[in-house]
Every structure is written in structure tokens, then in C-alpha cells.
N, C-alpha and C positions, 0 to 999 in steps of 0.2 A: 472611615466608612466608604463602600463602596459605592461610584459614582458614576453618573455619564453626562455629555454634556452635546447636543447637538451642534451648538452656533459658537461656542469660546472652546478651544483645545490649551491644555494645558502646555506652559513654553517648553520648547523639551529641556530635559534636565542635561548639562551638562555630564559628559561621558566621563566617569572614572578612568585614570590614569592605569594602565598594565602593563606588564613585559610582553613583549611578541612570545610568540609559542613558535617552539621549532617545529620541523616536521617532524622528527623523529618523537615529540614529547607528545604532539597529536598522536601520532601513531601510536605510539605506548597506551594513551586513555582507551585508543578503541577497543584493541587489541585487550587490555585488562578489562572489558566490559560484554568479551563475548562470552560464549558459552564454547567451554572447550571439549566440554565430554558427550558423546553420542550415548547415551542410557537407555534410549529405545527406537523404534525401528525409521526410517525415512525413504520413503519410493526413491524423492528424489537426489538424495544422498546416493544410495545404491547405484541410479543411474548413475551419476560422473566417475563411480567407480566402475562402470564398465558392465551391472550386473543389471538387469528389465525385471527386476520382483513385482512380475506380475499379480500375484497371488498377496501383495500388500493391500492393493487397491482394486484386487476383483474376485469377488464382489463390494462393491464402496461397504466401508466397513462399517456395523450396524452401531447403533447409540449405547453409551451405558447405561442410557434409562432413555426411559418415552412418556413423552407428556402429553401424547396420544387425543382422546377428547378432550381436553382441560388447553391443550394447544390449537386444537381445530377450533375451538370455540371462540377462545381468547384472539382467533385472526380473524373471525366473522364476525364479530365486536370491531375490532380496530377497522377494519372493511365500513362497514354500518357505519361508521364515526366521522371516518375520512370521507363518506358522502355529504356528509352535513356540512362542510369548509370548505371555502370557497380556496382550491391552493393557487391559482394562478393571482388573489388579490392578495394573498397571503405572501404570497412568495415576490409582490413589487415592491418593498422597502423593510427594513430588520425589523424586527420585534415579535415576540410570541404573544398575543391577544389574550386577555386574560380567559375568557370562554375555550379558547382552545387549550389552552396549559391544565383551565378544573376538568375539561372532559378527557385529554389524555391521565392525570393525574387518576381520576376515577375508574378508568380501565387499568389503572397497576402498568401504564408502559415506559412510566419511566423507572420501574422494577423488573422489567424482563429478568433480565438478567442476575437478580439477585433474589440469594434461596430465600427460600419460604420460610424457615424458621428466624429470616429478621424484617422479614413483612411483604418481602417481593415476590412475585409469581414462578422464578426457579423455572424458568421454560428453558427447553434444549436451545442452541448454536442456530438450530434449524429453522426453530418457529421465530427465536430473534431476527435472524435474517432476512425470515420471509416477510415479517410486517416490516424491517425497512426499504423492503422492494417495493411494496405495497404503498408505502408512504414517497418511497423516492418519483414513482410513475404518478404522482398526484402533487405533492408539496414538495421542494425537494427543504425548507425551512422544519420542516416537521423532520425531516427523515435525518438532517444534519444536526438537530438539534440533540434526537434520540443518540445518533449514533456515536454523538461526539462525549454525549453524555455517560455511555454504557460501553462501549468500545475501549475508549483510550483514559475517560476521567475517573472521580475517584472510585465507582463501586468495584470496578476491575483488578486494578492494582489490589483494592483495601480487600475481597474476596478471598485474591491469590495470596497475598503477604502478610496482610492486618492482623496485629493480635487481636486476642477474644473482645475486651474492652474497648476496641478500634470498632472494631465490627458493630459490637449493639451500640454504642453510641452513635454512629454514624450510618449505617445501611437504612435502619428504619426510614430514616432523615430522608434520605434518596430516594429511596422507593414510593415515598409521596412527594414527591414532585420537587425537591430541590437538586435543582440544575445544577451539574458540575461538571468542571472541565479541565483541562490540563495545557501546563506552563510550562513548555521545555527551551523553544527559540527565544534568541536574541539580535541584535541588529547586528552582530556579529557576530553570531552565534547558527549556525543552520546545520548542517552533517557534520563538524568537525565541534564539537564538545569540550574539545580541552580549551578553547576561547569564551569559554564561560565568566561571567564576569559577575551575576549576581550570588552574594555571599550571604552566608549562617553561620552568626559568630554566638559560639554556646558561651552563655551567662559565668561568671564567677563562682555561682555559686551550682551550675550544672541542670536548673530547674526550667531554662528556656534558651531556644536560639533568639539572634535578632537576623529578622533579615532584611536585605539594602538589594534592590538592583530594579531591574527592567525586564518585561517579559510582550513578544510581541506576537503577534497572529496566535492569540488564545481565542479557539472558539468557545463560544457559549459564555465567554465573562461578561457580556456586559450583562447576561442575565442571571449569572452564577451566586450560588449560595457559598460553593467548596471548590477549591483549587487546588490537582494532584501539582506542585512548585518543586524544579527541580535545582538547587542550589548547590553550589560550591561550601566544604564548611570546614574550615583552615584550622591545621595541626598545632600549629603555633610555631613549628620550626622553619618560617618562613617560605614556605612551600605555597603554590594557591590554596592548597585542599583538594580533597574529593569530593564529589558530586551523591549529594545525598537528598531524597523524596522526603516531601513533608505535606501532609493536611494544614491543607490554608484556606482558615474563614476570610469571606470577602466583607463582611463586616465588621473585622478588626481595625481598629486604629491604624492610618499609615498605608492601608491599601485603598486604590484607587484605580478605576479605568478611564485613563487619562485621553483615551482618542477610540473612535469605534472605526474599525476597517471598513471595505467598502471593493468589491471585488469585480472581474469582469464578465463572474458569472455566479450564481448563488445569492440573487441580490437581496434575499431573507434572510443569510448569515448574520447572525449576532459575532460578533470577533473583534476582539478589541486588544489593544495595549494595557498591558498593567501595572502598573508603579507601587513599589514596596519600599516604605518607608520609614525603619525605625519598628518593625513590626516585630511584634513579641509572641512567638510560636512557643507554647507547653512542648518541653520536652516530650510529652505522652503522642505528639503528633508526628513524631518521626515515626517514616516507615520505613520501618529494615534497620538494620544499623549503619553509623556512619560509611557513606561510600561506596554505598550497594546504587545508589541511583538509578546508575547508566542502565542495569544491570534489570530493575523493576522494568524500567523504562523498553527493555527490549524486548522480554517477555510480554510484555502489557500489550505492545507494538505487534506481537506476533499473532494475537488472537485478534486485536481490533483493525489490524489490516485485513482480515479475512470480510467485511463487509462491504468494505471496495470492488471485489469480487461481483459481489452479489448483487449490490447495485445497478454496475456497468451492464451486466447481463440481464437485468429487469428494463435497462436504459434501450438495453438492443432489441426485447420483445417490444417495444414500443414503438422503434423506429419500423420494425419490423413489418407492425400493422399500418403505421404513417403509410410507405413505398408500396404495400401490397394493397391496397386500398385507393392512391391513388391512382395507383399507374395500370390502374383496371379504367378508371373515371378518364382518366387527362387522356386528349388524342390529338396526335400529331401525325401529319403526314397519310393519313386516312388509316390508321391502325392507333390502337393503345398502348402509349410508353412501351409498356410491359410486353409490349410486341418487339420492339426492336432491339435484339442484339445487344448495343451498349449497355442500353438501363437492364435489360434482362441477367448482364454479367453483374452487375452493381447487386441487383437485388438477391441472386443466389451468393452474392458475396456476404450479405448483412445475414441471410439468413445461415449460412453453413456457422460463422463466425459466431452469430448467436446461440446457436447449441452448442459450440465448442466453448463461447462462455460460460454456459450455465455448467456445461459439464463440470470445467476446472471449478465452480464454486461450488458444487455438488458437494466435491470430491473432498475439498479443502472445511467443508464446514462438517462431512461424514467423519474426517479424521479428526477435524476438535471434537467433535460429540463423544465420538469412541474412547478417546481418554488413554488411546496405549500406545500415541505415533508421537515422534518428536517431529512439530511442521513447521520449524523455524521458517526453512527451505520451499515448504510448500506454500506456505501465508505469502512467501515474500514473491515466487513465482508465480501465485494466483494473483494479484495484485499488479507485477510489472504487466501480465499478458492481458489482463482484463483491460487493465486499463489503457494501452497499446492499440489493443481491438476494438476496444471501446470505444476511442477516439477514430480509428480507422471507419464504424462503423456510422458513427454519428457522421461524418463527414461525408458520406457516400450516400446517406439520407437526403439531408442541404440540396446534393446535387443533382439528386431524382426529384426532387420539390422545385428545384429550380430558385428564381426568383421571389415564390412563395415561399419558402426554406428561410429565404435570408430577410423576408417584412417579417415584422414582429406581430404577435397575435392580436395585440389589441388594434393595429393596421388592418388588418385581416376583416375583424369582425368587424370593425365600423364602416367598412366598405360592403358589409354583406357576405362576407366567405367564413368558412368554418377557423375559430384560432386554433390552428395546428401550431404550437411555438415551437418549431425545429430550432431557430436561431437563440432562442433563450436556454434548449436541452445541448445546444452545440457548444454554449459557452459557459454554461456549466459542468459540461462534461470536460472540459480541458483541464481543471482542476485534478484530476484523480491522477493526471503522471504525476506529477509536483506533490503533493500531500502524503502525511506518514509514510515517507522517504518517495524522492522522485526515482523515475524510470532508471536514472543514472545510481543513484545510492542503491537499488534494490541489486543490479548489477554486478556493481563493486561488492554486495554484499553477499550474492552469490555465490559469482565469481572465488571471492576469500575461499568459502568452502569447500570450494569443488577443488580448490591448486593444495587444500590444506596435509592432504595425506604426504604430498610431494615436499612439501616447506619442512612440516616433522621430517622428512630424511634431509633433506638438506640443512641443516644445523646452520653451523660455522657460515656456507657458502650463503645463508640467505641475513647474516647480521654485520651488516657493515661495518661491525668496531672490533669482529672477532681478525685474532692477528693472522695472518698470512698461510701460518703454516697449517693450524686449525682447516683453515678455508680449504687447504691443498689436498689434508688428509680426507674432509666429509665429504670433496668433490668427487672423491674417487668413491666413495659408498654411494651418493646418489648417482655416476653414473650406472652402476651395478643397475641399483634399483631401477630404473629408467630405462635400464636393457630389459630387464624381465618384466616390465609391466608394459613395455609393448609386444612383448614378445606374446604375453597371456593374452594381451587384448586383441591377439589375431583371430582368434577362435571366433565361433559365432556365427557363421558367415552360412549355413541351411536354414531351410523354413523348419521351426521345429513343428513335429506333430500337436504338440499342446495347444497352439497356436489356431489349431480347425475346431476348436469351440465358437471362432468369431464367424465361422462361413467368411463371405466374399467381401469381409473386413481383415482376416486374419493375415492378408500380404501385406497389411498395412504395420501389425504387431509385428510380423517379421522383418520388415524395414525396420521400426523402432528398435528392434532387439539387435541387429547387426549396426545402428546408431549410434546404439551407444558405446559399443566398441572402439568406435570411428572416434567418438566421442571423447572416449578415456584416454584411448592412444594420443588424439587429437593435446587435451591439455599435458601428457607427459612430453610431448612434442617440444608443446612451445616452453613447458619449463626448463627443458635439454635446452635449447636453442638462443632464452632468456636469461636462464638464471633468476636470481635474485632479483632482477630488473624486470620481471614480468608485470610484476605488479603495475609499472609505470604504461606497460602496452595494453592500456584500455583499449582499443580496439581489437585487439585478439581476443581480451576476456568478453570483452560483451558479445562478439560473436558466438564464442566458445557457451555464453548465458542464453543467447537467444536461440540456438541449439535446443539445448536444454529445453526449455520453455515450449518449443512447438514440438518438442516430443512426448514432453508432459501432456501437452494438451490434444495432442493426437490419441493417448493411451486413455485418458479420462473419456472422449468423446467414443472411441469404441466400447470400451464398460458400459458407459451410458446408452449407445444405442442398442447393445444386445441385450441388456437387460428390460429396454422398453420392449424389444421387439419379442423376448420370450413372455412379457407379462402381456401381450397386444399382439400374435402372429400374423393376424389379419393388418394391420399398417407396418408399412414396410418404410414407412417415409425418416423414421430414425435414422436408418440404415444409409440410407442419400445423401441426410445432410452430414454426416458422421463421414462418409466416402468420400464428398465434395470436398469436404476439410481438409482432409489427412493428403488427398492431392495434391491440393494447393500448399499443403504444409510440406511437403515432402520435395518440394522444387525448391521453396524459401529456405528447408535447411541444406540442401545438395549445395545451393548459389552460396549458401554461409559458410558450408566446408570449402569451397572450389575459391572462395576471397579469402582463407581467413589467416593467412599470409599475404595480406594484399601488398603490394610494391608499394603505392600510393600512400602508405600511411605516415611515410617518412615526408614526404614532399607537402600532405597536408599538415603535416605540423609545424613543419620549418615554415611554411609559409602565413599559416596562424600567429605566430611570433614575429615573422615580420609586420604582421597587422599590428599588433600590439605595440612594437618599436616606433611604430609612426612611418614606416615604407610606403602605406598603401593611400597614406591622406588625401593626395591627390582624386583618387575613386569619392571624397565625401564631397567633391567640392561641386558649389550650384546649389545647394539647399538652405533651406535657412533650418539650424542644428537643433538638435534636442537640447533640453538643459544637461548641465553639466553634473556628473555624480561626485557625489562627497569625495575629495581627497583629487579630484580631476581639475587644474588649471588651465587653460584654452588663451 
């Protein structure tokens, strides 16, 4: 039965015994769990191949349906609803209120998402979005609760995957109010998958798994009915197994939430640890068949990171009005904040940033609605940039509040000032680089795709166990290719004519477009330069990522602002912040091309390793130490 327990936590369970995982056998599970075939089109694919497919993303591409009034209505309902709850008492300690769980239940929102013929409201990408922005700017326990629910747990997966009999027994369920969430991590388990250790061992007789392990930062379990559990489920020929998804009732025999997390921001998060134990899953709850896991898992991952997006950039309208509001009020020096200079560059910072957030969510949630992009690329770049900017932005906030920024709301109010909680949206907002993959795994995960055209021609020269001669012969086909694909990527270099439909934004489209040239040459570069070993120069690729990303996000905020300004002639204010951006954007990737061989990157690593060696101890000495981490003697 499933359990919680505020005051006794359960002793931890002693850790089952494994084999280390090599690196190459990590490598092999990710590797066998991506997506290798491109089937339909990608902006941001085309960019690192060197091509600006304008005309992917402009105009933002229209929905395959519209849920038109039925979606306006259903956001002025949830609007109306979220007046009624109080989110700032809501959001001081976990738990969802019984009152708030029957009134959300009664507007169908924890159905968004799921179609109407198994009971849910079937709204587009769009209007899912927009009520979790609505809800993020008010609770963010409402808004984490929904998203963790519809996003990443089971209706998503069971949607996309579920057979028919999956589906109506289980959607109905959901779409009235049973809370579910999803169990991927373990205490050594985070980005790297093949150290999996919770296992599904199928029955004798073929009718059930059992399964045995630990699942830890699941949100929504401690108030969960249904758990998407992603399990190891061993061949028999002594292998771990593959990694296979299964519907898991939380009140089965043997499952348990054996500890509730407790964060340094989000302090309304429900998240808890889950213990499985001896648990008898029906065959009929596997989803997919054996070994597909990783695989639902990324997919799933690809649409439910797109509300990250959307959030960050409802986070930044907020802070928006917070800075623009005071720094009208507060006066220093016999002028208003907002008068001087400094804060005046802070606050056109939050705000250009804030359209070019919304932009890239726009964009990224136009192309899930549409249903004919592949956005593996774009989920995963909406997401590292939101959330990048988001924190930039949130931080920038803090520091035009000052003082007030860093007291907490309920300080605030009890002394008489209005609770502005900047310090509570600041430390909540730190979560979104780390969660469904941090800033570094979005990267890496990039990164892979952008070098991948270049790895297929290198064959031999990128598999360390191929023998010698192999290596010698493919080395000379990828230098080939390597010649001619910088040689293509010279081109480019005019403003083209197509380009004066943006007016006195369109030097901007033509820097992007001559970018990404830079851009494509740029990664054949360093794979010439690399080799095989690229992979290991994180610092080139995430350069070579965060390229990418401010030009993505430059090409979305121009779309965005001429389309507002031809639907609006009369406001020209699109057009400024859309300008301001792509400025600022356009120095942050010149400075990334001009480092991105930086000399330094050798000296900081060698000297990192010396930290680790124990060279630098002397630097810890004078303090009295943190505690020590598991596996760390002192």
C-alpha cells in the first residue's frame, strides 16, 4: 500500500550488489535508445547543417486542429478558479488540499491533455500551456502538480504508446483526478541509464513481472494513484537486461513512499522516494515491449519538456511587471531607479529576454500542435535557453528589488509592504536547468546530433575497437567529406533579398543565415581537429550548442515580432524588443565563435583533476567542513 510518513522515514534499504558499467556499455544503452532516423522536417537540425529553413517556422506553423472556444473558455474557467486559492499559502508546505484537487478535477484539468473519447478535454499543446502559465504565475504546486501529471506521467506515454485496452482502462482514471507520475531516477542512477538497478523479473509462467528496486525524486508520488516505473527486465542469459516502462498501481502490495523530498525551492512539491517491493505487475501493464523503455522515455521527455519553456517565460512576464513597477515607485538619488542607467540596462534586459522567451515557446509548442516536425532538437533547445534566460532573468529581477527581492513575502507583508516573493520565484526558478535533463545533458544531447552527420562518415575512425587499418582507410573518406563540407559551407555570405520581408529586423535573419554556415563549418572543424575524441571536448560542443540556441532564438523572436507588428501596425514595440535581443544575441555568439577553440580549456581541466587528486586541499583549509559524501573518507 501506498504510504507517507511525516515524523519516522523508513531505514534505507540496503543497496543491492552490481557490476560497475563500463563506459563504453553506458555508451552503448544511450546510443541504442536514441532516435536515429530523421522522418520529418527540423529548423533546428537544418541549421547545424549549415541550411536557415526559414520557411519551416515562418510563419509559426498552424495547429492540426483548434480548440478555438472550447479552449478559450476552459482558460477562463481555470483563471476564475485560480482566483479562489490562496497560492502563496498553498505553495508554503506539500500537499494538495482536498477543495483544490475536487475543483481542479471538476474543470477536466487534469484531463487536458487526454482525448475526449476517454473522458479528457483533448485541448491543443497551446491551451495546455497556457493554463500552466497561468497556474505557474499564481501556485507554482498547482502548476507542478498538473504538469508533472500530463507532461512526463502516465497519460502521455499511455496516449502515445498504450494499447487500446491500456487506454480505456486507464485515461478515464486520469482525466478525473488520479494523480500520476513517473519513476525514472535512482541514487545512482541520473543521465547515465545503464546503472540501473531496479529490476522486472517476468513470472514462470509469463502472466506477471515482479519488481524489486528504488526510485527517487518522483514527483507527484506521494499523492499518486499511477506510476509510469522504468525497470531493468533481465534475459536470463546473465546480462542486466533492458530497460522496459510499466503502469504501476501505487496501491499495490510492496509499493511504498518511503521519504517525501523537500527542495530549495518549490516548497508545494509533492516528491517523494519510492520503494518496490516483491511487486506483482500483470503482464497487460507493460508498455511497449520488452526494452523499448529508454526509448518511450525520450519521446515522452520530448513533448513534456516543452512546458519548461512556457513557464520560464510566464516567470519572466512577471518579473517583468515586478522591475517595471517598481522602479517607476522606488527613488534614489532624486530620480526613479528606472532613471539610472544601471537598472535601466537590467530592466531592457528582462524585458527583450522575455519576448525572446516566449518567442522560442511559441515556436516549440506551434510545432507540437502541427504534428508534421520532428522537435526532438527543438524541445530540448527550448528548454536549455528558457531555462538559461530564465534564471538570467529571475536574477536581474533580485537585484533591481534590492534588499526587498531577497526578504521573503510574508517579512514584507507583516511589516506593511506589498509580498512581492521575488526570493521564493528565484529559488524556484533554479530548478528548471537541472530537471528533465539539466542544461549540461540538453547539450550533450544536442551537441550528439548536430556532429552526427560527421560520426556516420567516420565509421572506423570514431569506434575505438575497430582495428587499425579500418581506421586508416575511413580516415581518408572523412577527410574527403570534411573538405567539401567546408568548402559548401563558405557560401552564404549576402543579405539575401527574401530576407526584406523582416524590414529593419531582416540584418538580423541575415546574420543568422551567414551563422549558421560559420556554424556548420564551425562543427566540421572541430571534428577534423578532434576526431573521435570530440565527444570528450565538452567545451567546444557546448559552445558550438549555445550557438545554436541564440540563433534559434533570435529567428523565433523575429517571426514573432513581424507577425505581431503586421497583425498591430500601429505598435512598433515588438520590433525593439525583438531588435534589442538579437543584438545582444549577436555579440554572445561572435564572443562564442572568437573562444570556441579556447587555449584555456586544457589548463582548466588539468587543473580540475588536480583538485580532485587532493593538490589544492590546502585552499579548504580554516573552515569547519561540510559532511562528508557516501563513498568519501576524510
Amino acid at each position: 500500500m501506498s504510504t507517507t510518513t511525516d515524523t519516522v522515514e523508513a531505514a534505507p534499504a540496503e543497496k543491492p550488489k552490481h557490476r560497475e558499467i563500463s563506459e563504453r556499455e553506458a555508451r552503448q544503452v544511450a546510443e541504442a535508445a536514441r532516435e536515429t532516423e530523421w522522418k520529418l522536417p527540423s529548423f533546428v537540425r537544418e541549421m547545424y547543417l549549415g541550411r536557415l529553413r526559414m520557411d519551416l517556422i515562418d510563419p509559426f506553423p498552424k495547429s492540426k486542429k483548434d480548440d478555438g472556444e472550447r479552449g478559450r473558455e476552459f482558460l477562463q474557467k481555470f483563471e476564475a478558479f485560480l482566483k479562489t486559492v490562496d497560492g502563496r499559502a498553498l505553495d508554503r508546505e506539500p500537499g494538495m488540499p482536498a477543495d483544490v484537487h475536487a475543483g481542479l478535477t471538476a474543470l477536466g484539468a487534469y484531463g487536458m491533455k487526454i482525448p475526449q473519447e476517454y473522458g479528457g478535454l483533448g485541448l491543443t499543446q497551446r491551451t495546455y500551456t497556457s493554463a500552466l502559465a497561468l497556474a505557474g504565475s499564481h501556485s507554482s504546486t498547482i502548476s507542478s502538480t498538473l504538469s508533472a501529471h500530463q507532461s512526463i506521467g502516465v497519460p502521455q506515454p499511455l496516449v502515445v504508446f498504450g494499447t487500446e485496452e491500456q487506454k480505456r482502462k486507464y485515461l478515464p482514471r486520469l482525466a478525473q483526478g488520479a494523480i500520476s507520475g513517473f519513476a525514472l531516477t535512482e541514487s545512482d542512477v541520473g543521465s547515465d541509464p545503464a546503472r540501473m538497478r531496479c529490476e522486472a523479473v517476468l513470472s514462470d509462467d509469463g502472466s506477471e513481472y515482479v519488481l524489486n528496486g528504488t526510485k527517487l525524486w518522483c514527483t507527484n508520488a506521494p499523492l499518486a494513484e499511477l506510476l509510469v516505473v522504468m525497470a531493468r527486465t533481465p534475459s536470463g542469459d546473465g546480462s542486466p537486461g533492458k530497460i522496459t516502462a510499466f503502469i504501476v498501481e501505487m496501491g499495490w502490495d510492496g509499493v511504498e513512499v518511503t521519504h517525501r523530498c523537500s527542495f530549495m525551492g518549490l516548497p508545494g512539491i509533492e516528491n517523494g522516494v519510492v520503494s518496490f517491493k516483491n511487486v506483482r505487475i500483470p503482464v497487460e501493464n507493460r508498455l511497449l515491449e520488452e526494452g523499448r523503455g529508454l526509448k518511450l522515455a525520450l519521446v515522452t521527455l520530448n513533448t513534456g519538456r516543452l512546458a519548461i519553456p512556457v513557464t520560464c517565460a510566464a516567470a519572466g512576464k512577471w518579473c517583468l511587471q515586478v522591475v517595471r513597477e517598481w522602479a517607476t515607485v522606488r527613488t534614489q538619488w532624486g530620480a526613479p531607479i528606472g532613471k539610472h542607467e544601471a537598472v535601466a540596462h537590467m530592466i531592457s534586459s528582462i524585458a527583450s529576454d522575455t519576448f525572446a522567451m516566449e518567442a522560442v515557446a511559441d515556436l516549440g509548442v506551434a510545432l507540437a500542435d502541427n504534428g508534421k516536425f520532428d522537435l526532438r532538437l527543438e524541445a530540448a533547445m527550448g528548454k536549455l535557453f528558457n531555462s538559461e534566460v530564465g534564471w538570467r532573468v529571475a536574477d536581474q529581477t533580485m537585484q533591481v528589488r534590492g534588499g526587498r527581492g531577497y526578504e521573503t513575502a510574508e517579512s514584507l507583508e507583516a511589516r506593511g509592504e506589498a509580498p512581492i516573493a521575488v526570493e521564493q520565484m528565484l529559488r524556484s526558478m533554479r530548478i528548471n536547468r537541472i530537471f528533465e535533463g539539466s542544461s549540461e545533458i540538453m547539450r550533450l544531447f544536442i551537441a550528439r546530433e548536430a556532429v552526427d552527420p560527421h560520426l556516420r562518415k567516420a565509421g572506423a575512425v570514431a569506434d575505438p575497437d575497430s582495428a587499425l587499418g579500418d581506421k586508416a582507410k575511413d580516415a581518408v573518406g572523412l577527410g574527403v567529406h570534411m573538405a567539401g563540407w567546408i568548402g559548401k559551407n563558405l557560401v552564404g555570405w549576402s543579405r539575401k533579398p527574401s530576407y526584406g520581408r523582416y524590414g529593419e529586423l531582416s540584418g538580423h535573419i541575415a546574420f543568422a543565415d551567414r551563422s549558421s554556415h560559420r556554424l556548420a563549418r564551425s562543427i566540421a572543424m572541430a571534428m577534423a581537429r578532434y576526431g573521435a575524441k570530440l565527444e570528450r571536448r565538452q567545451a567546444v560542443l557546448f559552445r558550438l550548442v549555445d550557438i545554436g540556441a541564440e540563433l534559434f532564438a533570435m529567428c523565433a523572436s523575429v517571426v514573432q515580432a513581424t507577425a505581431k507588428v503586421q497583425a498591430n501596425p500601429s505598435d512598433q514595440s515588438p520590433i525593439r524588443l525583438a531588435d534589442l535581443f538579437c543584438q545582444r544575441a549577436r555579440q554572445r555568439i561572435d564572443d562564442l565563435f572568437d573562444d570556441l577553440f579556447n587555449d584555456t580549456d586544457g589548463d582548466a581541466y588539468r587543473l580540475a583533476q588536480g583538485v580532485l587528486k587532493g593538490e589544492y586541499t590546502w585552499l579548504e583549509k580554516g573552515i569547519f567542513p561540510p559532511p562528508a559524501p557516501e563513498g568519501i573518507e576524510r
